[in-house]
C-alpha positions as CSV (number, residue, x, y, z in Angstrom):
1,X,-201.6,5.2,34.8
2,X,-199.5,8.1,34.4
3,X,-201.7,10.7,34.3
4,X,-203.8,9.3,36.9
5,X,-200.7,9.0,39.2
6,X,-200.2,12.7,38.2
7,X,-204.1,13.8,40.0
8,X,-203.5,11.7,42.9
9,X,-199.5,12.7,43.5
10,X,-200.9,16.7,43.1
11,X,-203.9,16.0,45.6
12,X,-201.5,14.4,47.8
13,X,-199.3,18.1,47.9
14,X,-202.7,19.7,48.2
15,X,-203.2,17.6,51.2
16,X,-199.3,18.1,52.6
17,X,-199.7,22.1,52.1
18,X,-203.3,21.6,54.0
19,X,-201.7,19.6,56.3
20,X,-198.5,22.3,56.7
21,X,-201.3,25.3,57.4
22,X,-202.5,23.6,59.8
23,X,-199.5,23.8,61.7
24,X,-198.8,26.9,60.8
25,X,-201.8,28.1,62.3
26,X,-200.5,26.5,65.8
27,X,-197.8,29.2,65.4
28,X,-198.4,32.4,67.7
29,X,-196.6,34.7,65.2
30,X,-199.5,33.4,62.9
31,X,-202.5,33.2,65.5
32,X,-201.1,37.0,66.1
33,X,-202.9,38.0,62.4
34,X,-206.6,38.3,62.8
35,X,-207.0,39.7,59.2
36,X,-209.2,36.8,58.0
37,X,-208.5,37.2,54.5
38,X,-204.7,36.9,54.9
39,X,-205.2,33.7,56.5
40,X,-207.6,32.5,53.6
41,X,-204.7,33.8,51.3
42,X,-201.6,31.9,53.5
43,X,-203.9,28.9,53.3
44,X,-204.7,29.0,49.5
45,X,-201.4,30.1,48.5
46,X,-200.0,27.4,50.4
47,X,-202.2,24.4,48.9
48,X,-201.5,25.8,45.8
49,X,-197.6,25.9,45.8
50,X,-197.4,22.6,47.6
51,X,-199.9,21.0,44.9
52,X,-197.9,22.5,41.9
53,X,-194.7,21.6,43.4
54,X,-196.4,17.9,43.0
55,X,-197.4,18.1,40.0
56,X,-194.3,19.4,38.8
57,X,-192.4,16.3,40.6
58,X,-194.9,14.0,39.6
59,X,-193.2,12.1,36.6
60,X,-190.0,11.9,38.2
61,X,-192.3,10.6,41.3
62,X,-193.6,8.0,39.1
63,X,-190.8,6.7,37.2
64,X,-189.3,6.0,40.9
65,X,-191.8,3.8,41.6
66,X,-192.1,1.9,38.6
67,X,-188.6,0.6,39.4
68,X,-189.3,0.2,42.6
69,X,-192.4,-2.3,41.4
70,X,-190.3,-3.7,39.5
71,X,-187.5,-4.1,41.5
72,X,-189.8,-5.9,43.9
73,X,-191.1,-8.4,41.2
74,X,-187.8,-9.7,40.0
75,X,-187.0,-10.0,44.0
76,X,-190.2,-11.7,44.7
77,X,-190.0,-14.1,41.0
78,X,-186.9,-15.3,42.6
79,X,-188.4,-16.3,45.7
80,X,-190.8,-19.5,46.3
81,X,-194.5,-19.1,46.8
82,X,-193.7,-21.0,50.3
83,X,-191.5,-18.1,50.9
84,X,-193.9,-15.4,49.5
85,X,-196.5,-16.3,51.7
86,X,-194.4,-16.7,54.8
87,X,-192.9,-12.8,54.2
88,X,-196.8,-11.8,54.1
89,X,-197.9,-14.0,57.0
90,X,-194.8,-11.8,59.1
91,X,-195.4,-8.4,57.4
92,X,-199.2,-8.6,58.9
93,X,-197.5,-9.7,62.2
94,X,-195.7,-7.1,62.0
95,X,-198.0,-4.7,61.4
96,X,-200.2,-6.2,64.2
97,X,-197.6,-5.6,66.8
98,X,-196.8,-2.0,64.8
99,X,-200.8,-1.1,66.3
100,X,-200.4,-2.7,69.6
101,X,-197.3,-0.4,70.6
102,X,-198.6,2.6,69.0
103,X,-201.7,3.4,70.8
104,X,-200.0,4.9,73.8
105,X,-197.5,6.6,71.5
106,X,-200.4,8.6,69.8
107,X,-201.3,10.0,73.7
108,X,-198.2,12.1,73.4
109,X,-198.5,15.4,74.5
110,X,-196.2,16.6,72.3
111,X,-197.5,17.9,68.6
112,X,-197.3,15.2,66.1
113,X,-194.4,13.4,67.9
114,X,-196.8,10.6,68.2
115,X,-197.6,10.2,64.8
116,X,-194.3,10.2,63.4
117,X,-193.0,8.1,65.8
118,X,-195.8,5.7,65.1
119,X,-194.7,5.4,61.3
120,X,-191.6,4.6,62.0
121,X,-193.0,1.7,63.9
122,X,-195.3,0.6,61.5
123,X,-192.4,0.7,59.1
124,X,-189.6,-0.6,61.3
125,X,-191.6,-3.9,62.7
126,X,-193.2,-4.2,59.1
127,X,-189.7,-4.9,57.6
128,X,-188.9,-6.6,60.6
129,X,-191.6,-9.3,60.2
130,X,-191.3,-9.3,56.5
131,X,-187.6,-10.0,56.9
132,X,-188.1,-12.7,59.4
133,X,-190.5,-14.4,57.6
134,X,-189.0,-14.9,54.5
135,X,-185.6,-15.5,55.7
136,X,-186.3,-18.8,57.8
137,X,-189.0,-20.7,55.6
138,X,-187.2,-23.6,56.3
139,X,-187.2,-23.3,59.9
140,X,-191.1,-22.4,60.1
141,X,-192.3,-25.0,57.1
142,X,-190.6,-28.1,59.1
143,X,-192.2,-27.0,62.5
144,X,-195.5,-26.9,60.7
145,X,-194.9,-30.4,59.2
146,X,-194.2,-31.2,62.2
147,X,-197.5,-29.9,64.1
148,X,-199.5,-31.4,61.3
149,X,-197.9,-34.6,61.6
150,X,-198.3,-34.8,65.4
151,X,-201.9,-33.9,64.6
152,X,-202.4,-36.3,62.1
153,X,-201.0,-39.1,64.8
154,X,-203.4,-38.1,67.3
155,X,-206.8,-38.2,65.0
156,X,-206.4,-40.6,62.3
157,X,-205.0,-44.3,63.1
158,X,-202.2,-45.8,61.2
159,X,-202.5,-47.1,57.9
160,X,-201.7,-51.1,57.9
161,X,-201.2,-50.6,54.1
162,X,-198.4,-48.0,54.7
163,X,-194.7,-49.2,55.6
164,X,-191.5,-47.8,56.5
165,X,-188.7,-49.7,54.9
166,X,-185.9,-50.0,56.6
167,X,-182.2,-49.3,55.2
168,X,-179.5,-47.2,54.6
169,X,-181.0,-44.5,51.9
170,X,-180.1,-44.1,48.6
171,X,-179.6,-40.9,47.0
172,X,-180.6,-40.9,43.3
173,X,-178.6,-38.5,41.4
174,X,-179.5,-36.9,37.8
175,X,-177.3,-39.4,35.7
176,X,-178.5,-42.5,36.7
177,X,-182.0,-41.1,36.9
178,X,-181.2,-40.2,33.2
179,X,-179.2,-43.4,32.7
180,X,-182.6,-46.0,33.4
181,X,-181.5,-49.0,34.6
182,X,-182.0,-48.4,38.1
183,X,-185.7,-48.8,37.3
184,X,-184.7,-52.4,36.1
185,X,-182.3,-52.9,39.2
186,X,-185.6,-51.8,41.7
187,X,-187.8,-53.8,39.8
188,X,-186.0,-57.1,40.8
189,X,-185.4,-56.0,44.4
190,X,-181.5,-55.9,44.4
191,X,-182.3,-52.3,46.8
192,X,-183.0,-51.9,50.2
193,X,-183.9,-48.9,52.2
194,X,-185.8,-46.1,50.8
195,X,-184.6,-44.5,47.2
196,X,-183.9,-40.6,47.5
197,X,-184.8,-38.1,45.0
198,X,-184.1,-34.6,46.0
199,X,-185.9,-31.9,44.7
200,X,-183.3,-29.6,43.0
201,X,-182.4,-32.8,41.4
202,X,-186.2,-33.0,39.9
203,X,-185.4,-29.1,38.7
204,X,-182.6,-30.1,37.3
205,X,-183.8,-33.0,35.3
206,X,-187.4,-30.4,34.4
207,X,-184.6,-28.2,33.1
208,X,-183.1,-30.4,30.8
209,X,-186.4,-31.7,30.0
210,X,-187.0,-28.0,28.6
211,X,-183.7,-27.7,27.0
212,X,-184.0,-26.3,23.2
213,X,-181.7,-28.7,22.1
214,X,-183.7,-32.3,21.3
215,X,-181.5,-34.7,22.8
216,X,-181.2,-33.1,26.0
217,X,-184.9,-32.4,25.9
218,X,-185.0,-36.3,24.9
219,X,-182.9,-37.1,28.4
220,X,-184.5,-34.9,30.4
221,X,-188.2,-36.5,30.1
222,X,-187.0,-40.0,30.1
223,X,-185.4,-39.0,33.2
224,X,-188.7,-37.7,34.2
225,X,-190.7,-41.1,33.4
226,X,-187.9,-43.3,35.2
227,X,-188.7,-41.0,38.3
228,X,-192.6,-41.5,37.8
229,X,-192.5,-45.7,37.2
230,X,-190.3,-46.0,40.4
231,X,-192.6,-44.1,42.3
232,X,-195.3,-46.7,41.4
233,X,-193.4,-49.7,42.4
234,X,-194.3,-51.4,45.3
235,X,-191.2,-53.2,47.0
236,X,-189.7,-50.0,47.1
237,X,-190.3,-47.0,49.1
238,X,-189.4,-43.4,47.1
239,X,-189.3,-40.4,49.4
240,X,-189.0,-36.8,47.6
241,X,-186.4,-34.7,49.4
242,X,-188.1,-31.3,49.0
243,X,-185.4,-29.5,51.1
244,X,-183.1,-27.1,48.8
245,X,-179.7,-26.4,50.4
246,X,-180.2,-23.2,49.4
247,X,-176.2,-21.9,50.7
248,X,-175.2,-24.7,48.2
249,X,-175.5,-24.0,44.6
250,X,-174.3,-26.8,42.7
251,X,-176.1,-29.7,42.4
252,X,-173.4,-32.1,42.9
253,X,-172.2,-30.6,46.3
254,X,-175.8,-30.7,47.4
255,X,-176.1,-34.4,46.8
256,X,-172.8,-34.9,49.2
257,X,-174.1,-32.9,51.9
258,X,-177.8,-34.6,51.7
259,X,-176.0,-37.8,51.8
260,X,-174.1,-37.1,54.8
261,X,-176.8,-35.4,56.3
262,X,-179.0,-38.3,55.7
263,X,-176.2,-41.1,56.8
264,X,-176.7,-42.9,53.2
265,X,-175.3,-43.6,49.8
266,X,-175.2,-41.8,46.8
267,X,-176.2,-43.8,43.5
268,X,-174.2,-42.5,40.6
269,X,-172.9,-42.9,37.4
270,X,-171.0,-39.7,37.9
271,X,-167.4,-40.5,37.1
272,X,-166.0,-37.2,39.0
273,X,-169.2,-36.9,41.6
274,X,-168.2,-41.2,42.8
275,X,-164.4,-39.7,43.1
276,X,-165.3,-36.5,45.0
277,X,-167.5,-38.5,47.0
278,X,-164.8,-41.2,48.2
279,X,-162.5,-38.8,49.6
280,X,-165.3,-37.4,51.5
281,X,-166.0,-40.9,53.1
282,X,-168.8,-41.2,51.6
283,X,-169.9,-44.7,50.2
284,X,-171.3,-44.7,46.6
285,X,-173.4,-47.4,44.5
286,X,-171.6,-46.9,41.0
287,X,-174.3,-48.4,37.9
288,X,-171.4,-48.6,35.7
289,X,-169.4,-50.4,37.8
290,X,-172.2,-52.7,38.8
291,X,-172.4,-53.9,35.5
292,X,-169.2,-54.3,34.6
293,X,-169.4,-56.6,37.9
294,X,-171.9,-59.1,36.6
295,X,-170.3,-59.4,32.8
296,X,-169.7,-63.0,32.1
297,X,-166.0,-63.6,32.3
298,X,-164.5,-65.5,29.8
299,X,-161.0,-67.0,30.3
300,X,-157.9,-67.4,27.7
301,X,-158.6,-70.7,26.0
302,X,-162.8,-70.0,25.2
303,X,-164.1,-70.0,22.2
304,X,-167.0,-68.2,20.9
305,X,-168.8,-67.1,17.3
306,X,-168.9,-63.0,16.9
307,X,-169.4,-60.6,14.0
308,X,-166.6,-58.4,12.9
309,X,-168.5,-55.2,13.0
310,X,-165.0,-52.9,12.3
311,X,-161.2,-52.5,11.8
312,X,-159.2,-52.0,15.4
313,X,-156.4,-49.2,16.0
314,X,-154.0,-51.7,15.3
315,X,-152.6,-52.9,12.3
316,X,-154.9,-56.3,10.9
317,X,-157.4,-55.9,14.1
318,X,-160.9,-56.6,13.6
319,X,-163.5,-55.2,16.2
320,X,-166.7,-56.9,17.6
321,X,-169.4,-56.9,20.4
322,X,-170.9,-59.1,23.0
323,X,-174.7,-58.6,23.6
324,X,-173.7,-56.8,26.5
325,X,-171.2,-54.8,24.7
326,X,-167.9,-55.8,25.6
327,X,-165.8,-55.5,23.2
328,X,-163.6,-57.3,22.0
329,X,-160.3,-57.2,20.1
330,X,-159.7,-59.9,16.8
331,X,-156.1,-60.1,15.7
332,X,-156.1,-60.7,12.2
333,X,-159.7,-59.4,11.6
334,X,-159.4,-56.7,9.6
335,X,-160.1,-57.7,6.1
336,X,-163.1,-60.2,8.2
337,X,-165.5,-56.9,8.9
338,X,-169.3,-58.0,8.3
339,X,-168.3,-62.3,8.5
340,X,-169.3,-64.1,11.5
341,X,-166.1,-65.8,12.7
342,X,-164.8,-68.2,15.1
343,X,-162.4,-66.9,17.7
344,X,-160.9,-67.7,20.6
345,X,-160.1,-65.8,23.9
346,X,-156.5,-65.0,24.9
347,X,-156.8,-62.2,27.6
348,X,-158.9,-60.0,29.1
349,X,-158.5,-56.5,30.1
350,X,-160.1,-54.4,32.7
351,X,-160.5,-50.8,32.5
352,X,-162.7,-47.8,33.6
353,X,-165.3,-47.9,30.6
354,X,-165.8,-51.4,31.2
355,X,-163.9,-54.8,29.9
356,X,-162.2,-55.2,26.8
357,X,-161.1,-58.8,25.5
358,X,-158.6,-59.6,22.8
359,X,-158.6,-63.0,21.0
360,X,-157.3,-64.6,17.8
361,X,-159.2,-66.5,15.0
362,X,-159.7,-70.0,15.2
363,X,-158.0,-72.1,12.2
């Protein structure tokens, strides 16, 4: 590629000193010589010195616009193919219009007046199309949606088969997407109004799905499947948000805003994200909270068999679990770890991992 960029950059200096005698020979001083064989000399000499001075600037030349390629490839990589083909779609517009306005600029009397001031056109309304193209994808892809929907209404008849649930939205966020169980909670219609998946927050799950590390990699796809098997359930309706909030970059912040924007509720298990979101006014469907909600609650006085699993913070504590994992606190229990015993409940604590319940062994 070098070398062939090194012919065509030296024909392109033969063809600027060809182009330069050419005006020279508009000159009068130059008109004025009616040797012919100075002018053949002025004209090869000239060819010549432009072409070498080509070649000579050639590798610098080239190296300029490898960067230049490159340049554009990392900008273009960072941009969507939606985007990509939007910036074309304008540059051609752009070009278009260039043509249009520069015919009756080439009819300039003026020596090549016309000419450069049609380049600057064709490079001005080029950018300017480009530019405009790329820069409000947004703004062009929802007035297409919104011609091809208006289309689709006025030649196809609506589907019986197809319904719009009504309901405040729910917007799904990464964790409990990760977390699972609001498959389970769908499945048994305890949610109304359509479930919300933005996009970024499917990039975000496909980027932990990808993570090197296994359990993240582990999360990530069974975030991924829970996404899929909700999508195939029928009492509920799943619409993918594929807007970005691109002058947003973190995920969280983007969930608020879509939230807000959408008038509904965010569905968390987000510890910080439910806080941030509460004194923003924003209402928010907590998993964990839920479930701690519908724990059976025992009172002081029950009694009930568990297994000592381990030894407590305190001195002589035993620990065990509930089905549901509760835990719960045996006084005395310590030196009981791996017996099945019978206790009974004294109090019960609340806190913000869930409830806790202390009792003493029955005699």
């Amino acid at each position: 590629m070098s070398k062939i960029f090194k012919v065509l950059f030296t024909l392109i200096g033969a063809l600027v000193g060809v182009f330069i005698v050419s005006i020279l020979s508009d000159m009068k001083f130059v008109r004025d010589i009616e040797s012919q064989k100075i002018m053949t000399v002025i004209f090869v000499v000239t060819v010549i010195l432009f072409a070498l001075i080509f070649f000579i600037l050639s590798p610098k030349a080239f190296k300029t616009l490898e960067e230049l390629l490159s340049f554009w490839e990392r900008q273009i990589q960072t941009k969507s193919f939606a985007e990509v083909i939007l910036g074309a779609v304008g540059l051609i517009l752009g070009l278009i219009i260039a043509f249009l306005i520069s015919q009756p600029i080439y009819k300039i009397p003026i020596p090549y007046v016309g000419s450069v001031i049609s380049i600057l056109l064709y490079g001005m309304l080029g950018y300017l199309g480009l530019n405009i193209g790329m820069s409000n994808k947004d703004t062009i892809s929802e007035r297409v949606r919104d011609l091809i929907s208006l289309a689709a209404k006025k030649t196809s008849k609506p589907k019986e088969s197809i319904k719009t649930r009504e309901g405040i939205p729910k917007v799904l966020d990464t964790s409990v997407i990760i977390d699972g169980r609001i498959l389970d909670i769908a499945k048994i219609g305890f949610i109304e109004g359509p479930l919300v998946v933005p996009v970024f927050v499917l990039e975000e799950l496909q980027h932990i799905a990808d993570s090197a590390d296994g359990l993240k990699r582990n999360r990530g796809r069974r975030g991924l499947d829970t996404v899929a098997e909700i999508q195939e359930l029928n009492n509920v309706e799943v619409i993918i948000y594929k807007g970005k909030i691109e002058e947003i970059p973190e995920v969280d912040s983007k969930l608020l805003k879509l939230a807000t924007d959408l008038g509904g509720k965010i569905v968390t298990n987000d510890y910080n994200l439910n806080k941030v979101a509460k004194v923003q006014n924003l209402e928010v469907l907590n998993i964990n909270e839920l479930a701690n909600a519908v724990k059976p609650l025992y009172l002081p006085g029950e009694e009930m068999k568990i297994l000592i699993v381990k030894e407590g913070k305190e001195q002589n504590q035993g620990l065990g679990y509930l089905d549901d994992g509760t835990m719960i606190v045996v006084e005395n229990g310590k030196n009981l770890i791996g017996e099945s015993v019978d206790i009974i409940v004294t109090s019960a604590l609340q806190t913000s991992a869930g409830k806790m319940i202390f009792a003493k062994l029955k005699y």
